[in-house]
C-alpha positions as a Markdown table, in Angstrom:
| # | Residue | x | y | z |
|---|---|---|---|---|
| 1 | Unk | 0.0 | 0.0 | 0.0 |
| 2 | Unk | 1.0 | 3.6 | -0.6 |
| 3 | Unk | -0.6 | 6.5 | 1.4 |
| 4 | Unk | 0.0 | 10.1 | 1.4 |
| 5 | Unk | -2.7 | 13.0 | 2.8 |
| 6 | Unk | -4.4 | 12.5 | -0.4 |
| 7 | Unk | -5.7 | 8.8 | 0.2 |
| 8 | Unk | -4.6 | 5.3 | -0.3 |
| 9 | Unk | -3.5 | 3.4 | -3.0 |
| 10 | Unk | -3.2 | -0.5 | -3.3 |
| 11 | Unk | -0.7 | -0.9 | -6.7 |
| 12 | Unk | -0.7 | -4.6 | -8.4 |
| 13 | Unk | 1.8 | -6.8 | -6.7 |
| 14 | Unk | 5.3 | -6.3 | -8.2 |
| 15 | Unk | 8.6 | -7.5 | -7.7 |
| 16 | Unk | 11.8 | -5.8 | -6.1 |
| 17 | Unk | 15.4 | -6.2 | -7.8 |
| 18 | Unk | 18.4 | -6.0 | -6.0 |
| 19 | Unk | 22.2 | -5.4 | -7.3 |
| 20 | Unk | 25.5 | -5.9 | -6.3 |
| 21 | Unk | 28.6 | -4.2 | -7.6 |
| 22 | Unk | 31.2 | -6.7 | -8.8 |
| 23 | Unk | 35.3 | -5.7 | -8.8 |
| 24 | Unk | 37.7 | -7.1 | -10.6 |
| 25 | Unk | 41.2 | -7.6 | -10.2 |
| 26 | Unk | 44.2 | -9.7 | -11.9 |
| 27 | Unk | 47.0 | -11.2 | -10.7 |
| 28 | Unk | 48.9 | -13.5 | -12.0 |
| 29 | Unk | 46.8 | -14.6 | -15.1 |
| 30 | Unk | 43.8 | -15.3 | -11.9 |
| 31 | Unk | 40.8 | -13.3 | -11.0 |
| 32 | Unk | 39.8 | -12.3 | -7.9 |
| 33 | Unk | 36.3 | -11.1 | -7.6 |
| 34 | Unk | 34.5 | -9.2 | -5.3 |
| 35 | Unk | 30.9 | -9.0 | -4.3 |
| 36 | Unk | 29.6 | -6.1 | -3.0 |
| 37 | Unk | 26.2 | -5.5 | -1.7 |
| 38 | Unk | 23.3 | -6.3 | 0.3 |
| 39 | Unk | 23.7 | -6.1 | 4.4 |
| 40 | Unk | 25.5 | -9.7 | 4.5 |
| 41 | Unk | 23.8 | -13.4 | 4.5 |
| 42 | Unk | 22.9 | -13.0 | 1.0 |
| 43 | Unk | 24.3 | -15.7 | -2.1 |
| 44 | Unk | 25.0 | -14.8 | -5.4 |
| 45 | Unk | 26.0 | -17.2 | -8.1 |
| 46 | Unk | 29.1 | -15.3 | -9.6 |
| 47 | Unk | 29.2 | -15.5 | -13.8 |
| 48 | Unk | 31.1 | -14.5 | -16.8 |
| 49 | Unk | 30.1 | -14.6 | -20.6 |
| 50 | Unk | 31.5 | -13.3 | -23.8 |
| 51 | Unk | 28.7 | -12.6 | -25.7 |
| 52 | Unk | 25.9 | -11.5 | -22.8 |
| 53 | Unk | 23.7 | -14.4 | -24.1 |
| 54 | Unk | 25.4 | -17.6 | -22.7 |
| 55 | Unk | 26.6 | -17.5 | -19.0 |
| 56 | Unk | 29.4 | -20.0 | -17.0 |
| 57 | Unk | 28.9 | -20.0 | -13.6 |
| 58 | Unk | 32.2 | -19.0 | -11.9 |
| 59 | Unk | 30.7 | -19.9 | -8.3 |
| 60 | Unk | 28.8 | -18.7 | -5.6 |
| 61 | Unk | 29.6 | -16.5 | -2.7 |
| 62 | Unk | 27.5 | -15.5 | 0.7 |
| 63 | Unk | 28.2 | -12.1 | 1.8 |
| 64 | Unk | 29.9 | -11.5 | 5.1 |
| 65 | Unk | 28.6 | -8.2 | 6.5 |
| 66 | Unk | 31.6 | -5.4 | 6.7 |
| 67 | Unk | 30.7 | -2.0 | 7.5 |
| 68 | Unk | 27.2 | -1.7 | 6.4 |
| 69 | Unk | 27.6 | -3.3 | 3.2 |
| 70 | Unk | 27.9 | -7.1 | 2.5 |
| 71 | Unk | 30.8 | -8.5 | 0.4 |
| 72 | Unk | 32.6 | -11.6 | -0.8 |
| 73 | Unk | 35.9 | -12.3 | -2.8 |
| 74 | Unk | 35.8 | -15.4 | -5.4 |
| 75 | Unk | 39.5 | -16.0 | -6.0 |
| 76 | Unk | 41.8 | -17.7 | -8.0 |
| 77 | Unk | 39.3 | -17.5 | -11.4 |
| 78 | Unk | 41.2 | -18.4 | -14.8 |
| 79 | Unk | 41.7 | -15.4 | -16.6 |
| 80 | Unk | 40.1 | -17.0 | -20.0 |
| 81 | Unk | 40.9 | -15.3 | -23.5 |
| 82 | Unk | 39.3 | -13.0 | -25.2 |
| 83 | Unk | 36.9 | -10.2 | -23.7 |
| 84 | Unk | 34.4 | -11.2 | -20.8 |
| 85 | Unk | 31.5 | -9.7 | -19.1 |
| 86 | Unk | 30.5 | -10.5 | -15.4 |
| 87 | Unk | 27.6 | -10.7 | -13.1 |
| 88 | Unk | 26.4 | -11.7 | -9.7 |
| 89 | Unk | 22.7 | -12.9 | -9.6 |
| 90 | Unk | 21.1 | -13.3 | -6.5 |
């Protein structure tokens, strides 16, 4: 429900999406990604694809609450050839 002085609204039910931010570093011909988001407890199921159509899943991480924010470091991900794009779906 939404209300405001002017009455009250009941909208269709909807759903909510939440993001995390995801950084990338390299070392060494490995990734090591981070997981950023949420208030910790939450999973997301880490994945990379080349062509935003077909995703590998790279793994899953829980977020560990650290300062407000939750976040989680998948490390020691092949570097793969050519260019990638990344996500965390929760």
């Amino acid at each position: 429900m939404v209300s405001n002085a002017r009455g009250v609204i009941t909208p269709a039910p909807m759903s909510a999406a939440l993001f995390a931010r995801v950084n990338i570093a390299v070392s060494g011909g490995m990734l090591s990604i981070e997981v950023v988001g949420g208030s910790g407890g939450e999973v997301w199921r880490v994945e990379r694809s080349s062509d935003l159509l077909t995703w590998e899943s790279l793994g899953t991480v829980e977020l560990e609450a650290n300062g407000g924010l939750g976040s989680r470091v998948l490390s020691d991900v092949p570097l793969g050839g050519g260019s990638s794009f990344f996500r965390a779906v929760g």
